[in-house]
C-alpha atoms as a printed R data frame, in Angstrom:
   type eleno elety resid chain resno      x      y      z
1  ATOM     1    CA   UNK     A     1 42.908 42.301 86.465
2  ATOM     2    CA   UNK     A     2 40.634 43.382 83.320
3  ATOM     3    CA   UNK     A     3 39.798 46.894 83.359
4  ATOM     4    CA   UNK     A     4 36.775 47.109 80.484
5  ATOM     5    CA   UNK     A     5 34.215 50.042 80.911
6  ATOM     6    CA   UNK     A     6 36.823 52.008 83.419
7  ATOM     7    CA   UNK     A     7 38.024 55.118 81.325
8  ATOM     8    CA   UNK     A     8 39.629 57.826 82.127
9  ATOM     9    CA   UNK     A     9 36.917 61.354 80.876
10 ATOM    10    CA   UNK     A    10 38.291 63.597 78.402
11 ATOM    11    CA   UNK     A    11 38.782 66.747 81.170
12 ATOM    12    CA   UNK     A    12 40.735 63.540 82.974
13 ATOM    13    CA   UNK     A    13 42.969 62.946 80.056
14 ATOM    14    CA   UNK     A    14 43.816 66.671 79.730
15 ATOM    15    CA   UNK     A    15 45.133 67.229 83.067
16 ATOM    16    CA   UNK     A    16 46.888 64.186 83.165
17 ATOM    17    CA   UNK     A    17 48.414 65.365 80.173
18 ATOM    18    CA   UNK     A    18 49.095 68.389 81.552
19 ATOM    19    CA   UNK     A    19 50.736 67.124 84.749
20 ATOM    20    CA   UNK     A    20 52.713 65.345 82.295
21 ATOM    21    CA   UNK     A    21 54.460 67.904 80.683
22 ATOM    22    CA   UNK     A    22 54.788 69.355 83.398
23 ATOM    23    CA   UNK     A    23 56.813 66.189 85.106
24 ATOM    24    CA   UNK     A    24 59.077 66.016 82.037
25 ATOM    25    CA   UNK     A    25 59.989 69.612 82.357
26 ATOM    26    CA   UNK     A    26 61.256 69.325 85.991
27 ATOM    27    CA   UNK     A    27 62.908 66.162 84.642
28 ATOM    28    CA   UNK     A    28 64.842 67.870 82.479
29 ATOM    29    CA   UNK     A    29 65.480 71.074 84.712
30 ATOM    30    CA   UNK     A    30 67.062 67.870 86.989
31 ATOM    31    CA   UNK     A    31 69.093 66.364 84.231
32 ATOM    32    CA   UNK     A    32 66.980 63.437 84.233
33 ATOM    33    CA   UNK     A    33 64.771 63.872 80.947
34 ATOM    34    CA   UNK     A    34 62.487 60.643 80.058
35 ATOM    35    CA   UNK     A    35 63.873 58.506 77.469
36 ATOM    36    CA   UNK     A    36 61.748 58.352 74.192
37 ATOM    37    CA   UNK     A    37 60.427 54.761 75.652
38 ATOM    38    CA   UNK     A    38 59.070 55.897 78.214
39 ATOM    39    CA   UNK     A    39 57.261 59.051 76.898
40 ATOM    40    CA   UNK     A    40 55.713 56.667 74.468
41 ATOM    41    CA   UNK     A    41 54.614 54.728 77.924
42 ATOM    42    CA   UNK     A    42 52.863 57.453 79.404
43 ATOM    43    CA   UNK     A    43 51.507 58.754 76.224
44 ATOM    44    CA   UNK     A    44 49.919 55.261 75.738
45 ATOM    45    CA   UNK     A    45 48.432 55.615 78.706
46 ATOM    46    CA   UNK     A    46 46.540 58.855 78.282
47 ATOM    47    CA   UNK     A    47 46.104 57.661 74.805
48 ATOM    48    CA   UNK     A    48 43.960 54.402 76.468
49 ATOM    49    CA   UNK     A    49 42.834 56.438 79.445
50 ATOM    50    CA   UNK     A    50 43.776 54.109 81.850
51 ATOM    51    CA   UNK     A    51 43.018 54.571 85.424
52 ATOM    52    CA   UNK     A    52 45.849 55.094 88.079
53 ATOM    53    CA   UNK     A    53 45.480 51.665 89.151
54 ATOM    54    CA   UNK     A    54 46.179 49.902 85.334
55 ATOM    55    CA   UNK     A    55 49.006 52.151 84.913
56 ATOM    56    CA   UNK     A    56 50.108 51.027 88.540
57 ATOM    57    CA   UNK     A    57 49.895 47.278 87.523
58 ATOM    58    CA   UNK     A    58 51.515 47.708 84.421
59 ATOM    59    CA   UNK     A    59 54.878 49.796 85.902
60 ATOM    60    CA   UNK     A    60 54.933 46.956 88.346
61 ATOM    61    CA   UNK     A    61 54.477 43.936 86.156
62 ATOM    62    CA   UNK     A    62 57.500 45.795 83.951
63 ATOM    63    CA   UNK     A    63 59.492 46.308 87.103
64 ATOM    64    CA   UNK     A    64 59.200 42.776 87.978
65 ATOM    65    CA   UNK     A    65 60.010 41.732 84.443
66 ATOM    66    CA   UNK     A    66 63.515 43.602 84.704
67 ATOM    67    CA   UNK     A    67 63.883 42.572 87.785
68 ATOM    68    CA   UNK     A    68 63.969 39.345 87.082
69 ATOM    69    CA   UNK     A    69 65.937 39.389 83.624
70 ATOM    70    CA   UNK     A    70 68.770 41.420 85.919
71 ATOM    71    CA   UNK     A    71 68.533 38.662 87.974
72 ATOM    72    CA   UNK     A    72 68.534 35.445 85.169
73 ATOM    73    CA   UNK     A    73 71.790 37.851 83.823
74 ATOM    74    CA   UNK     A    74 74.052 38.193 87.013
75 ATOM    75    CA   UNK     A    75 77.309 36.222 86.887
């Protein structure tokens, strides 16, 4: 799906940012901190201010991706 004039507002990007933050906190209360990848993923998307649904397709095209390399791998 192409996702051209659908952008996340500034106010948007700053309480997804916030949320954010947030997360990774309780991550890391958990023992479960993000890795530096993906950080960088979820920066990207508030960098791009992608709607819920790109960022949706995107975790699930990666988690297919995996998937199947776990898959192409087993002995």
């Amino acid at each position: 799906m192409i996702y051209i004039d659908k952008l996340l507002t500034d106010e948007e990007v700053k309480i997804r940012r916030e949320r954010r933050l947030e997360a990774m906190q309780l991550q890391e209360i958990e023992g479960n901190p993000l890795t530096p990848e993906e950080v960088e993923m979820f920066e990207m998307f508030e960098r791009e201010r992608w709607l819920d649904e790109r960022c949706h397709e995107h975790l699930m095209t990666r988690a297919r991706e995996i998937a199947a390399n776990q898959t192409n791998t087993a002995p």
